[in-house]
N, C-alpha and C positions, 0 to 999 in steps of 0.2 A: 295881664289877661285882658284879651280885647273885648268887649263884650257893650250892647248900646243897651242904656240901662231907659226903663221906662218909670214914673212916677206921676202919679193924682191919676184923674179917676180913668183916663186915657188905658195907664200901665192896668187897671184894675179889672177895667172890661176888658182887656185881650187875656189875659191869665182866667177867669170865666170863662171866655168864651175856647181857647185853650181847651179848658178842663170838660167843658161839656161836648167837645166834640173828642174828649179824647176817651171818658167814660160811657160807650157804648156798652148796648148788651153783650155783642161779641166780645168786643175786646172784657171786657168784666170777663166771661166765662175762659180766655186766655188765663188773664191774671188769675182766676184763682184757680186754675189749674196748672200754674207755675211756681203757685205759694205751695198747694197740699202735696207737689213733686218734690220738691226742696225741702221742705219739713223733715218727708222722710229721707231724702238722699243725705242730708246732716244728720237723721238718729241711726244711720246704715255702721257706721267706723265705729262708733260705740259701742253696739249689739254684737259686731261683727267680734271684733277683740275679747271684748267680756265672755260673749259664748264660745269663741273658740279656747279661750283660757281654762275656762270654767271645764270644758269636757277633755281637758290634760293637754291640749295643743299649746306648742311651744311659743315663744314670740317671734322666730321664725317664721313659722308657720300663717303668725299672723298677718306675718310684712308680706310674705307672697300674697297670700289672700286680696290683701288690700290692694296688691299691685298688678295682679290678672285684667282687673277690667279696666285702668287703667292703658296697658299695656293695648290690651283688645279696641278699644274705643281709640286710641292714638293711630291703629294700624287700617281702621275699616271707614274713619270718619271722611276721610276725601274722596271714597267709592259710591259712598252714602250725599255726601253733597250731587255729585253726576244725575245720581236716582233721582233728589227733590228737585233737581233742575227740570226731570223730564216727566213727573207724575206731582198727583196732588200731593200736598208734603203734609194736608192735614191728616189723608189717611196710613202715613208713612208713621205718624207721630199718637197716631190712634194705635196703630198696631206695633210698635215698638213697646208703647205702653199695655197692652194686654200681654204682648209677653212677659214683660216684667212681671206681668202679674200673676202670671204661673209660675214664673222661676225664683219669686220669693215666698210663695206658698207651700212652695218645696221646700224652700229653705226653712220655714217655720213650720214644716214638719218636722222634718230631720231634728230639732234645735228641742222640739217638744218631744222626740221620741227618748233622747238620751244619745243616741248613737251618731257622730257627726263624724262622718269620713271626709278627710282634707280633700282627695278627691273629688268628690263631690262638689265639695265648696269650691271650689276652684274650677269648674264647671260649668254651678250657677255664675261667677264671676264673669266667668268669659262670654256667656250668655247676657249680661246685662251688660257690659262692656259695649259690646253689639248692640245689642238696643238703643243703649244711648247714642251710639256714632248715628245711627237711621235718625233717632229723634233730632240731634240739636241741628244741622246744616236747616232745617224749616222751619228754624225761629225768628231767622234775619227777615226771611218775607212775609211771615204771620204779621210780625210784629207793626212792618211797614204797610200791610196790606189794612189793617187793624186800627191802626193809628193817621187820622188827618195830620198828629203832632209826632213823629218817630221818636224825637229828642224826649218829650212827654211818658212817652210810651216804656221807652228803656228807663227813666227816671223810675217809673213806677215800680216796674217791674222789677232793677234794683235794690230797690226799697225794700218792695215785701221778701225777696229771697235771704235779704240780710239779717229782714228781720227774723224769719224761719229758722237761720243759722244760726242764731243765738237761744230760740228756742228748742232747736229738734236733740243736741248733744245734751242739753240738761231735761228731757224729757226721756232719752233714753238711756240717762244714768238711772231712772229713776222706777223704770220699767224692770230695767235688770235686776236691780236691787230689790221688788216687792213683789215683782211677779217670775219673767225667766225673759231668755235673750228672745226666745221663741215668737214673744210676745210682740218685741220689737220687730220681731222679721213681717208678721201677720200685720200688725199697722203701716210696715213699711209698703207690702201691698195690697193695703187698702188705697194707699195715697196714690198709688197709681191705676188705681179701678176709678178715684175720684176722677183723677187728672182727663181717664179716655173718657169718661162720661161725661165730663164738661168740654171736650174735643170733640165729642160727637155732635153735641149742642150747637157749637159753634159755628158758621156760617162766612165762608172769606166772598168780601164784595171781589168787585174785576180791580185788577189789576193799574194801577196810576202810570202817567205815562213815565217814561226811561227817562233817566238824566241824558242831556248829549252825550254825544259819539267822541271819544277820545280820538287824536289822528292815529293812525295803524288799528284801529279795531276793524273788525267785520264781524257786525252785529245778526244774526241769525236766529229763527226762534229753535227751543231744545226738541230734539226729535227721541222719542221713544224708541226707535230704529238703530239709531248710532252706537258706534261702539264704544265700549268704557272709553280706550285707550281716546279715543278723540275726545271724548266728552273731557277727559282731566287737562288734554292740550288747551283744550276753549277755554276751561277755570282758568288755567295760568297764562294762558293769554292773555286774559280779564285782567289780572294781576300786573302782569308785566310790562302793558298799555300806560299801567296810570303810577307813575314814580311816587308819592306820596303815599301807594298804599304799597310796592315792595318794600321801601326806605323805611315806614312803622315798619315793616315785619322782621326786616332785616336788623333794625336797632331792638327790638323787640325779645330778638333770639340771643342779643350777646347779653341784655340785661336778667332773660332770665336765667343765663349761665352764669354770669358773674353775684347776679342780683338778688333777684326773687328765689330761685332757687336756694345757695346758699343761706341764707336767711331764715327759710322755714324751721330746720332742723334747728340751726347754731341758736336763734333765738328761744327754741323750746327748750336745747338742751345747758343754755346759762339762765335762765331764767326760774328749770326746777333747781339747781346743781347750787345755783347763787340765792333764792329766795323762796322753793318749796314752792309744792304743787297747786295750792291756793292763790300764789300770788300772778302764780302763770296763768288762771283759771280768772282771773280778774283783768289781767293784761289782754287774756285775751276777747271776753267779752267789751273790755273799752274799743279794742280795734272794728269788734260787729258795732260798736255803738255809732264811731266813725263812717264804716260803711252806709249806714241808715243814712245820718246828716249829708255824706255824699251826695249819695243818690236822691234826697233831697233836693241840696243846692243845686245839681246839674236839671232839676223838673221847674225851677223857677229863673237861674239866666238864664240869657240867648246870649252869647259869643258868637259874633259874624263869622268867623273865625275858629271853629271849634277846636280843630286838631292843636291851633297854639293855645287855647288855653289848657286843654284836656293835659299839655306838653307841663305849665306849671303844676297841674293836681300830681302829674309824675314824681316830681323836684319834693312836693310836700312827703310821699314816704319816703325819703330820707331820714326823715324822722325821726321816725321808729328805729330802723336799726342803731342809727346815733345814739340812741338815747341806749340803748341796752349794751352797744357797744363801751358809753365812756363808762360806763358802771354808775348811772345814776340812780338815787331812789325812785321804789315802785311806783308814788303817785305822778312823778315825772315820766317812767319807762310809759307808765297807762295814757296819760296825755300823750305823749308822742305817737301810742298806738291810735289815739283818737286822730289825730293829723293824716297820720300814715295813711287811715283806711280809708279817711275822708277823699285823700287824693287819689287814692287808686279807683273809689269806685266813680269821682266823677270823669276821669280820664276814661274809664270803663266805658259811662255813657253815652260821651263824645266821640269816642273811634266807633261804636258800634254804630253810633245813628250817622257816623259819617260814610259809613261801608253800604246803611241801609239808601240814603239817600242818595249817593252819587255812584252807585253800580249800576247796572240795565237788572233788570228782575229776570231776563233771558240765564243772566247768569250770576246769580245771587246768591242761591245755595252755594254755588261750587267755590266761591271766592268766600265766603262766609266758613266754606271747612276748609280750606287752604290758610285762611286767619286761625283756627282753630288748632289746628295742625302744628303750623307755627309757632305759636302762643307755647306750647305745654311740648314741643319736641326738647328742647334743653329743660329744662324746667327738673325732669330726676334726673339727668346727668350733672346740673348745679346742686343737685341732692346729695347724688353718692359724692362725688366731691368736696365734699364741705369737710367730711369726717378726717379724712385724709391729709385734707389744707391747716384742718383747726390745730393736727397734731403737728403742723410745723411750725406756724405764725401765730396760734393763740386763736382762741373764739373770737374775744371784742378785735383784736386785728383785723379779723377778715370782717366781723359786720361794723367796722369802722370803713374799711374797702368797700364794701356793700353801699356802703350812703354813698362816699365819694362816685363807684359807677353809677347810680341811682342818678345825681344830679348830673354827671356827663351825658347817659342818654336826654334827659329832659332837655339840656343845651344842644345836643345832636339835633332833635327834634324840631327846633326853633330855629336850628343853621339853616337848614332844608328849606332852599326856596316853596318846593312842590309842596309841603309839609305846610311850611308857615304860610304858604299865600293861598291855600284852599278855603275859599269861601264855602258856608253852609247854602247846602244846594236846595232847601225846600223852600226859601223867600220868605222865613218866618224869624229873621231876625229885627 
């Protein structure tokens, strides 16, 4: 990990000064309208399940459910980047979230009435699906608009959503059990009446200037006039300019089909199957614990260099699957998930502040949902896969293969001239 380490009292005032240029009042009302979103978007799969169970729906029923907005948000999010390129993206992110807020107050009727028609929920699904595609492409520019320290900014903001995710699933175990799922749906849109009320609060200065010009680019500002079809040419224009961010996408897409994806399932389904449901429920808050410490350490290095280091936090979740692969015990499988997450969310940090700082903001949203897009396209096709693979090679086989591609992409990542020789472009290393 390349990274120029600072020490005494030198190191001590710039992390100060850092911090106090990165805790503005806006950025504050960001953050904590990115915590009380997350809180509930983690107590959502809980309530969602529980009450659909609870009123005779089958667990069918609940896999589509869960998989509508998904599906919806995969399909709308790169049309959605085009729009925040060409309108304010905070009132894009204002009004995604008042929908939300209607469409889970439905849903916490419905849930309180007794009567849940799948329809229905599948519905609101697709309706929040949607929202979310509009909301997230106008995080990459908040963030940077927000932040004198982006690297800072994503650190933080990591932080708290990890920490949320460890809180919101055991809050809404907890709901369900003393009160009704119903209950969960109605806090779930509150978090999103918090979120647009501290969106509305919020205030984005102008704009910083553009990183240079890659050669083949023609830089242009977004026109409100233009039509979709040109606006997604110009995203992947953006894209296709700068080798270092097709090459993440492109290593990106086979780890989460071979990698991340397979992984999710095989590791929950030997981990209840092998050690019961408590042990899985402990495994897996050590991996949010990991997450936190992440996001963390990525708000206190600076790597000149961030993509090769963000390339070893890769190599560290390994780990995890390793670990649940050889059949080791649980306080081993839990430490390895504390590695695992630690590296995934500091890589997390360092590709996003590397996308926020060395793209033009002309075209920021759209390359920001083309990374998104990316990211989570294989990602359920390494899902439904997994089941089918387990029944011929065995679970720990295939997330034994999981580590091994896991540390291939990280070495992919480091091959990669344009990858590894990308300096961090704010001059705050």
């Amino acid at each position: 990990m390349t990274a120029r380490t600072r020490s005494g009292p030198t190191g001590s005032v710039a992390r100060k000064d850092r911090q106090q240029r990165l805790w503005s009042r806006d950025f504050g009302l960001f953050f904590l309208s990115r915590a009380v979103a997350r809180l509930g978007d983690t107590m959502l799969p809980v309530a969602l399940a529980g009450g659909l169970l609870q009123q005779g729906h089958s667990a069918t029923s609940v896999g589509v459910a869960m998989a509508v907005p998904t599906v919806s948000w995969a399909v709308l999010v790169i049309f959605a980047g085009v729009i925040a390129d060409r309108v304010d993206p905070r009132r894009l992110m204002i009004g995604a979230d008042l929908l939300r807020l209607v469409s889970q107050s439905f849903a916490a009727v419905l849930f309180f009435s007794g009567h849940v028609v799948l329809w229905q929920i599948l519905v609101i699904g697709l309706v929040n699906g949607g929202a979310s595609a509009v909301f997230q492409p106008g995080v990459a520019s908040t963030v940077r608009q927000l932040s004198a320290d982006a690297q800072q900014g994503n650190g933080a903001i990591r932080t708290v959503e990890a920490v949320m995710s460890l809180v919101g699933p055991t809050a809404a175990g907890l709901l369900v059990a003393v009160a009704s799922a119903g209950s969960v749906f109605a806090v779930h849109a509150g978090t999103y009446a918090a979120s647009a009320l501290c969106l509305w609060a919020m205030r984005l200065p102008g704009r910083a200037a553009s990183p240079e010009k890659p050669a083949g680019e023609t830089r242009t500002a977004p026109s409100a006039t233009a039509g979709m079809r040109q606006g997604l040419r110009e995203g992947w224009k953006a894209v296709r300019v700068r080798p270092w961010l097709w090459g993440v996408l492109a290593l990106w897409s086979f780890f989460a089909l071979t990698a991340r994806g397979p992984t999710n399932p095989l590791i929950a389904t030997e981990m209840v199957q092998q050690h019961g449901v408590t042990d899985y429920g402990l495994v897996n808050s050590a991996l949010g614990c990991g997450t936190v410490a992440g996001g963390i350490l990525a708000m206190r290095l600076r790597p000149a260099f961030q993509l090769r280091a963000g390339a070893v936090g890769v190599a560290l979740f390994a780990v995890f699957p390793f670990t649940v692969g050889s059949g080791l015990p649980v306080p081993v499988i839990a430490a390895g998930a504390v590695v695992g997450g630690l590296g995934m969310a500091f890589w997390g940090v360092m590709w996003a502040t590397s996308i926020q700082t060395q793209v033009p903001h002309e075209v920021l949203n759209r390359v920001y949902a083309y990374d998104i897009a990316g990211s989570i396209a294989f990602l359920p096709v390494g899902e439904a896969l997994a089941g089918p693979a387990a029944e011929l090679f065995g679970r720990r086989s295939l997330l034994l293969a999981g580590a091994v591609c896991t540390v291939a992409v990280s070495v992919a990542l480091l091959s990669v001239p344009a990858i590894r020789r990308l300096r961090r472009a704010d001059g705050q290393d």
